[in-house]
DRENPA-3360 file (N, C-alpha, C; in nm, 2 decimals, always signed):
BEGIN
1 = XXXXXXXX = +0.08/-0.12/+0.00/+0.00/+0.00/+0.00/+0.09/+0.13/+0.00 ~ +0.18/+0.13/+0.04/+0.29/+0.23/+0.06/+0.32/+0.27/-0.08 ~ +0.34/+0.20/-0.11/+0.41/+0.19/-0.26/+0.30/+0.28/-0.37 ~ +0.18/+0.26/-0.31/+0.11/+0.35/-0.45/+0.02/+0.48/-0.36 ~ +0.06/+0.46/-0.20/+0.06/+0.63/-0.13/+0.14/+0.71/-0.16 ~ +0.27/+0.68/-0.19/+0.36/+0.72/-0.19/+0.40/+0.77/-0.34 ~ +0.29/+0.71/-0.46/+0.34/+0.77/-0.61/+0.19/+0.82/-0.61 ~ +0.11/+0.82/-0.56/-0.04/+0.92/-0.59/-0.09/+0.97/-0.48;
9 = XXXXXXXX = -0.21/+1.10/-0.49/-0.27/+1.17/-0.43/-0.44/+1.10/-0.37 ~ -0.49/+1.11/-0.28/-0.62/+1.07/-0.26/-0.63/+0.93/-0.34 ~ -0.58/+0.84/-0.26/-0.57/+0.70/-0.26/-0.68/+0.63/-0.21 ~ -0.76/+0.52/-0.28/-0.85/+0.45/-0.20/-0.82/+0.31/-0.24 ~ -0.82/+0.22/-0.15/-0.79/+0.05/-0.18/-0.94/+0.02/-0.12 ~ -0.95/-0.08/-0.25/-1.08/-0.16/-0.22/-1.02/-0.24/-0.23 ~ -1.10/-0.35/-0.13/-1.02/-0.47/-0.05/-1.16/-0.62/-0.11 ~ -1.15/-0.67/-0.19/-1.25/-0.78/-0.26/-1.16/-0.91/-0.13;
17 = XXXXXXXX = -1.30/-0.95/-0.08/-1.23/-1.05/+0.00/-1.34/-1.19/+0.06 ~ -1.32/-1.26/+0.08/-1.42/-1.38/+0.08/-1.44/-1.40/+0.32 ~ -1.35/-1.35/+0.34/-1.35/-1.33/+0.51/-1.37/-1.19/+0.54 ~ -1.49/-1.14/+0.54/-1.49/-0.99/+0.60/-1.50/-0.97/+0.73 ~ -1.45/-1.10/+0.82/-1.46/-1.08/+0.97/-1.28/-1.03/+0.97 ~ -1.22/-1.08/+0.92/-1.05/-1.08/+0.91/-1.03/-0.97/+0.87 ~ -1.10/-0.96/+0.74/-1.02/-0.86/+0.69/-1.05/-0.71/+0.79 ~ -1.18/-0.70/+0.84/-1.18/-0.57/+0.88/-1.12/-0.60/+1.04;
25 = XXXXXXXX = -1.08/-0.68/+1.08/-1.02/-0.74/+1.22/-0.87/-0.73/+1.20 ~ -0.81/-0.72/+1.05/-0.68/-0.68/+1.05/-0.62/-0.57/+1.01 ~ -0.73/-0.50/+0.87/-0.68/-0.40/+0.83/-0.80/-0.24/+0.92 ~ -0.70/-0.14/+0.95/-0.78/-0.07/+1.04/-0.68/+0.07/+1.00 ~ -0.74/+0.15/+0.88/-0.67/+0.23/+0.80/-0.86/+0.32/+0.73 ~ -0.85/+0.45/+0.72/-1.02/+0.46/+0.66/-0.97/+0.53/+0.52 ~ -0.84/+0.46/+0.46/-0.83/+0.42/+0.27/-0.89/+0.32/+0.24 ~ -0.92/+0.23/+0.30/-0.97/+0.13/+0.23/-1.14/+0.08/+0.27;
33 = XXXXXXXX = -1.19/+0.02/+0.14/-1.31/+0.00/+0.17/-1.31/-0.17/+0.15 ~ -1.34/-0.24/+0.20/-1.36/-0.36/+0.22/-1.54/-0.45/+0.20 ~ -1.52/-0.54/+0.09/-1.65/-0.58/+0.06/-1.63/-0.69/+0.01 ~ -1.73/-0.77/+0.00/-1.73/-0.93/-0.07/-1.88/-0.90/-0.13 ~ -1.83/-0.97/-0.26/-2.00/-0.99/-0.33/-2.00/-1.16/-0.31 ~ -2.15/-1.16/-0.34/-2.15/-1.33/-0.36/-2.15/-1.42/-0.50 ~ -2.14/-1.28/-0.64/-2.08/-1.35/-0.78/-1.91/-1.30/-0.79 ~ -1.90/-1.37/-0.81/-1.71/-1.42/-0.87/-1.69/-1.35/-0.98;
41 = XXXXXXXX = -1.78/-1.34/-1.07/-1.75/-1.26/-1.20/-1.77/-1.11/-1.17 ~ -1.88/-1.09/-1.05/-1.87/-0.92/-1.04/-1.74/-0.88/-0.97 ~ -1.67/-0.95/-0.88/-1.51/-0.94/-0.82/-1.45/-0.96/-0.96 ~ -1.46/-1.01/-1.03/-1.33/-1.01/-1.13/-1.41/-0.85/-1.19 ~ -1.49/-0.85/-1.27/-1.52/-0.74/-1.32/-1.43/-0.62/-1.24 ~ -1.52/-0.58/-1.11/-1.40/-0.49/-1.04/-1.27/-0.44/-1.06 ~ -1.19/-0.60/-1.03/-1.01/-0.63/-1.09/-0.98/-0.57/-1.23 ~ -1.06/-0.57/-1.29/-1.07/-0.60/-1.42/-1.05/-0.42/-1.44;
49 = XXXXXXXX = -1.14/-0.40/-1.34/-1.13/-0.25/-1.40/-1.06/-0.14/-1.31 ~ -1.00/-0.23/-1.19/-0.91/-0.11/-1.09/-0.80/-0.06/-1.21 ~ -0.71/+0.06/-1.14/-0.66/+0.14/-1.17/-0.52/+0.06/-1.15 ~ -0.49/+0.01/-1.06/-0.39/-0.07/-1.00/-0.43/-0.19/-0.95 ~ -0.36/-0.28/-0.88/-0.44/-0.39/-0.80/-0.30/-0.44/-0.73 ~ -0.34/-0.45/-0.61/-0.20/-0.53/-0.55/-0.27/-0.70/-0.47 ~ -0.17/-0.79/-0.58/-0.30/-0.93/-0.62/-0.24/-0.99/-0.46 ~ -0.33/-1.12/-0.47/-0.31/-1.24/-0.38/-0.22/-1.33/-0.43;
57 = XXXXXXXX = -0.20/-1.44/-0.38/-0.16/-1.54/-0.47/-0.26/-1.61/-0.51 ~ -0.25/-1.66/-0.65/-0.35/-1.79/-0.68/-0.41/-1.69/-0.81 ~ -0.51/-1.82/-0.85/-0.51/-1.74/-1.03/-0.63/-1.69/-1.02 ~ -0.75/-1.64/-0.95/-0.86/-1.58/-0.93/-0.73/-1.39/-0.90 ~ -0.69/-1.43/-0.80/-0.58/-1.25/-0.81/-0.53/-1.25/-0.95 ~ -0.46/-1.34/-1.00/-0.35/-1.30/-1.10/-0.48/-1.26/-1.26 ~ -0.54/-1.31/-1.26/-0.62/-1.28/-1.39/-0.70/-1.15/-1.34 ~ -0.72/-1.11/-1.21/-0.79/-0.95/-1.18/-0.68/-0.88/-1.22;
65 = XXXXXXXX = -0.58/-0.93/-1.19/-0.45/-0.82/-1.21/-0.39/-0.80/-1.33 ~ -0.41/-0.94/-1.42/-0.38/-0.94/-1.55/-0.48/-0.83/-1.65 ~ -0.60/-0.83/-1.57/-0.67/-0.78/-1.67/-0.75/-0.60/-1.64 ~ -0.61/-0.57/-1.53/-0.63/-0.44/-1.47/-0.60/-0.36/-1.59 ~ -0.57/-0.26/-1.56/-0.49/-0.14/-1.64/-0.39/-0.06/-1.58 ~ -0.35/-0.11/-1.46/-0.27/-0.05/-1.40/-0.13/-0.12/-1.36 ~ -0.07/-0.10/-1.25/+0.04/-0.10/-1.20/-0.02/-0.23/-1.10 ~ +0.05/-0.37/-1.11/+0.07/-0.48/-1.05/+0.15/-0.50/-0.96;
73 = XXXXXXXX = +0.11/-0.56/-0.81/+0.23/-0.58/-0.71/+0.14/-0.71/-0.69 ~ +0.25/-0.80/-0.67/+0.27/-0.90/-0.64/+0.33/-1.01/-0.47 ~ +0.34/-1.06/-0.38/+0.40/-1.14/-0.27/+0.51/-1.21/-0.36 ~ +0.64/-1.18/-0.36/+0.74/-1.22/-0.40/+0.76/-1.39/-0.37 ~ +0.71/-1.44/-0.33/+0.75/-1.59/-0.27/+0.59/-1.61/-0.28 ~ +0.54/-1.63/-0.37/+0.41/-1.70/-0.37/+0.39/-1.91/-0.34 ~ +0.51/-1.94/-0.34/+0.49/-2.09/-0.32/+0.65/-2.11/-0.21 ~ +0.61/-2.21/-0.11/+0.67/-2.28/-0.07/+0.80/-2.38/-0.10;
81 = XXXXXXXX = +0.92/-2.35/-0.09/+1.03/-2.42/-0.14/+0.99/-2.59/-0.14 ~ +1.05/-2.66/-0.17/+1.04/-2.81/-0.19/+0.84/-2.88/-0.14 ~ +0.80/-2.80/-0.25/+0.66/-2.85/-0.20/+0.62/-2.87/-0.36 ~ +0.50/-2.94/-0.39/+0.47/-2.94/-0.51/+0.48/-2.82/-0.58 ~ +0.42/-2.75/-0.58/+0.41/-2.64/-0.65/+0.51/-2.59/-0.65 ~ +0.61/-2.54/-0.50/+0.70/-2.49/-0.49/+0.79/-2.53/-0.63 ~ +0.82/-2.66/-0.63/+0.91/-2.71/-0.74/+0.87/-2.72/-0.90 ~ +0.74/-2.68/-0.93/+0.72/-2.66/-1.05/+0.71/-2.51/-1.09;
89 = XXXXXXXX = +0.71/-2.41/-1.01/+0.65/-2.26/-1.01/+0.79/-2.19/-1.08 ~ +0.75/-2.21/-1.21/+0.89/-2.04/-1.29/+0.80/-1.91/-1.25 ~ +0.91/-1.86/-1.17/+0.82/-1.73/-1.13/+0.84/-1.60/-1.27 ~ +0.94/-1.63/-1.34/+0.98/-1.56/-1.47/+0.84/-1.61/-1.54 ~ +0.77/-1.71/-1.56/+0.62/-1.79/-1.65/+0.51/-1.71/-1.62 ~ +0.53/-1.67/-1.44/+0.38/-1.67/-1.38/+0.35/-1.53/-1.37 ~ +0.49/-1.44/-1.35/+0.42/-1.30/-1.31/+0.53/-1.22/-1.44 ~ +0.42/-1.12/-1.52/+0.46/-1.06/-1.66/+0.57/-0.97/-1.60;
97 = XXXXXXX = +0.68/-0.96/-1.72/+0.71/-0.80/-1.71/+0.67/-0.72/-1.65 ~ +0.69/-0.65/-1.59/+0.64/-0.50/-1.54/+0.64/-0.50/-1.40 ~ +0.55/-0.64/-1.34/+0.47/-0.62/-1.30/+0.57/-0.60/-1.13 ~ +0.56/-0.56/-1.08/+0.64/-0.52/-0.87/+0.60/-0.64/-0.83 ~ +0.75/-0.70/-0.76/+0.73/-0.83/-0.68/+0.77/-0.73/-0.54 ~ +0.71/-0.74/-0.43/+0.73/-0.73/-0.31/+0.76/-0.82/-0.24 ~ +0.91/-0.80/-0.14/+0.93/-0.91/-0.02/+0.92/-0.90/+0.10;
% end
């Protein structure tokens, strides 16, 4: 979040999330608006059309983010060393050009 306070003016993060006890139980900031719908395609729509998006791991974030129009940040270590996935994940495959890996 820092990262796109810190390059714009009047900042708002909408937070799409499936736990809205958690999420408003962890994040406690009044930039962000936090909501869950109960269709999947209206959260992608949303993704689809933020300005920015700073994804999750997993391919429900990566295709809102793929199909933003903005500035992508990503969790640098999305998989587990010596774990299934861990061992098949090219992170050069999964996350494009451009896009900000955060660690």
């Amino acid at each position: 979040m820092k990262l796109f306070l810190d390059e714009y003016r009047n900042v708002t993060f909408l937070m799409l999330c499936t736990d809205l006890a958690w999420c408003k139980e962890k994040i406690h900031t009044t930039n962000v608006i936090i909501f869950s719908t109960p269709v999947p395609a209206v959260d992608m729509c949303i993704l689809s059309k933020s300005q920015h998006v700073i994804m999750t791991v997993g391919t429900f974030g990566w295709w809102g983010a793929f199909l933003s129009r903005g500035k992508v940040v990503y969790y640098a270590s999305p998989a587990t060393s010596n774990t299934t996935y861990g061992n098949v994940l090219v992170i050069e495959d999964f996350f494009p050009p451009g896009w900000i890996a955060l660690t």
